[in-house]
N, C-alpha and C positions, 0 to 999 in steps of 0.2 A: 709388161709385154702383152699384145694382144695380134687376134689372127684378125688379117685382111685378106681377100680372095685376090689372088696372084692378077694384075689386070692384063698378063701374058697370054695365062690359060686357066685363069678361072680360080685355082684350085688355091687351098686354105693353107697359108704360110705366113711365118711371124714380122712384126711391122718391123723388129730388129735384125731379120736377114739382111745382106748384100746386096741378093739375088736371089729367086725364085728357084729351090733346087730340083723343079720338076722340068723349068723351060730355060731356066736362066735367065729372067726379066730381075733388070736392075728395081731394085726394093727401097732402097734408099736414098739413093737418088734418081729422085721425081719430083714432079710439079702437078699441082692439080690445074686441069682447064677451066679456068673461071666462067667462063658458058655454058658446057655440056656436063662439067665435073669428072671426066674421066682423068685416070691418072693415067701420063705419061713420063717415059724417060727424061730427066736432065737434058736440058740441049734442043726439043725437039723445037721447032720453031714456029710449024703449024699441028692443032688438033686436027687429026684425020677424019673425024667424028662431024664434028662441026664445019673445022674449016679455020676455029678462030686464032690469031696469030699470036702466039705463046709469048715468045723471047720479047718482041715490041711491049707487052703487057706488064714482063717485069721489070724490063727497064722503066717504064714509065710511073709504077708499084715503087721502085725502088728513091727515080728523081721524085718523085712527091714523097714520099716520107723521108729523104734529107730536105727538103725543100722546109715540112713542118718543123723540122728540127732545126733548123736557122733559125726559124720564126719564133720558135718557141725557147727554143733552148738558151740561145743567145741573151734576151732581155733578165733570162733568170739567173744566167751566169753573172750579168753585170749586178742585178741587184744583191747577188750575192758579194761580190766582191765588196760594192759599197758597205751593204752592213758589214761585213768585217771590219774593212777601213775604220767604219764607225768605232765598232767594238774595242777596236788594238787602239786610236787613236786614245778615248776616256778613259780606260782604264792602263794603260801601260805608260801613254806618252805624258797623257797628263797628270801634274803633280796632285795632291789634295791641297795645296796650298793656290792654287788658280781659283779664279775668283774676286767676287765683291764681297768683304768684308763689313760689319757695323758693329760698335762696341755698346753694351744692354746691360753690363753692370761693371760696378770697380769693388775687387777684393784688396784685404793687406797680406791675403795667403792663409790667414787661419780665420777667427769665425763674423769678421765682418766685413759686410759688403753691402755696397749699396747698388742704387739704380745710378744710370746714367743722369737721369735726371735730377735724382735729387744730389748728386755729384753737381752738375750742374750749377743747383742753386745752393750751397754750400760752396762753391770756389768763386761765388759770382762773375760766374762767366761757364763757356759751351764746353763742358768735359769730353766730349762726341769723338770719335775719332772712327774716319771711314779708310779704307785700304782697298783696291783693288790690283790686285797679283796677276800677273800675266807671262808668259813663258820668258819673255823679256826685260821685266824686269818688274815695276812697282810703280802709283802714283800712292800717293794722300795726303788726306784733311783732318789735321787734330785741331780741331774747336774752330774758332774762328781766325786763329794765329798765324796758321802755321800751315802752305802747302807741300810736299813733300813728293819726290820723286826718286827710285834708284834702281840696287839692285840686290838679287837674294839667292841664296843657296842653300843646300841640305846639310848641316851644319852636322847633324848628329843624331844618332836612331838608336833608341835604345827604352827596354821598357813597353815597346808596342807605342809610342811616343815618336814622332818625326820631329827636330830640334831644326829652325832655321834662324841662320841670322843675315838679318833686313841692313841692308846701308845705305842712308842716303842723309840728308843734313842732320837726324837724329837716327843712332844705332841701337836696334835694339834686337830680342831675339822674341822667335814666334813659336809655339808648342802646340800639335796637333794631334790626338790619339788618336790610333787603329780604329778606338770602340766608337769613336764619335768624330766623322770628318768633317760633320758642320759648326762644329764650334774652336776654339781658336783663342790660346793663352799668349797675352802680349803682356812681356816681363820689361817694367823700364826702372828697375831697381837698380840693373847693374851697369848703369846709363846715364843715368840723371840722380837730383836728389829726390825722387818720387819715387817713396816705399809701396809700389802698388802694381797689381796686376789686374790690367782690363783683357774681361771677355766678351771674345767678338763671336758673332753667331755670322754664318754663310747668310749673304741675302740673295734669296731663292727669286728666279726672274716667273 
């Protein structure tokens, strides 16, 4: 709380009054004259002081700063909404299984495992096997044999593990951990007579 001089009659009264309780001059509602700086009542339309025309000023005070707030406000609202969109789209709508996939070594599940390559030149021919997953469904390329296209679902979750099974000319299932969404266990044991699981690493654009 602090004291302003009554601009009624002068006299020392709190900015929190109503009114002035010596004159009755309205306290709180006031406007200052942006010309001469006196304070007058709410309402008045000209300063008697000056002359200069009140009401016309804060209407004009008022049309310009909504006027800035379209201007401003608006493009931050939109870019706001985009990054959200952004945000909820990656992370909620999209699976961790979206994506280009590449396969970088072949296990038999316990302690051997090779590279793609030297898989490669041990089967003589392309061990390679590319996948790219899409909300819709699937394309791929296992070696140089075999092009491949379908569809896949969330098969099974469990363990901090997302379980999917892939189907399309060859069925197989895909295993993805929580700890690690770039890399990518494709089991075709229980598909084929190929006791082996390749792991694919995400290929980062």
């Amino acid at each position: 709380m602090a004291l302003i001089n009554c601009p009624g009659c002068g006299k020392e009264v709190s900015d929190q009054s109503s009114a002035c309780p010596s004159c009755g001059f309205p306290i709180n509602n006031t406007v200052r004259c942006p010309e001469c700086g006196r304070i007058l009542p709410q309402g008045t339309s000209t300063c008697p002081d000056c002359g200069y025309p009140i009401n016309e000023t804060s209407k004009k005070r008022n049309g310009s700063n909504t006027k800035k707030f379209l201007i401003i406000g608006i493009p931050l609202l939109l870019i706001a909404i985009i990054g959200v969109a952004f945000i909820v789209k990656n992370n909620f709508f999209n699976d961790p299984i979206i994506g280009k996939w590449k396969a970088t070594y072949i296990t038999d599940g316990g302690t051997n495992t090779i590279s793609i390559a030297e898989a490669s030149e041990s089967f003589g021919e392309s061990a390679n096997i590319e996948i790219t997953f899409k909300e819709d469904g699937f394309t791929a390329k296992y070696g140089d044999y075999l092009n491949d296209s379908g569809t896949w679902f969330l098969d099974s979750e469990g363990d901090g593990k997302k379980k999917y099974y892939v189907s399309g000319k060859e069925s197989f299932y895909v295993e993805i951990s929580d700890d690690d969404k770039d890399t990518m266990k494709l089991n075709l044991s229980e598909y084929s007579y190929y006791d082996m699981i390749f792991i694919l690493e995400r290929v980062k654009r």
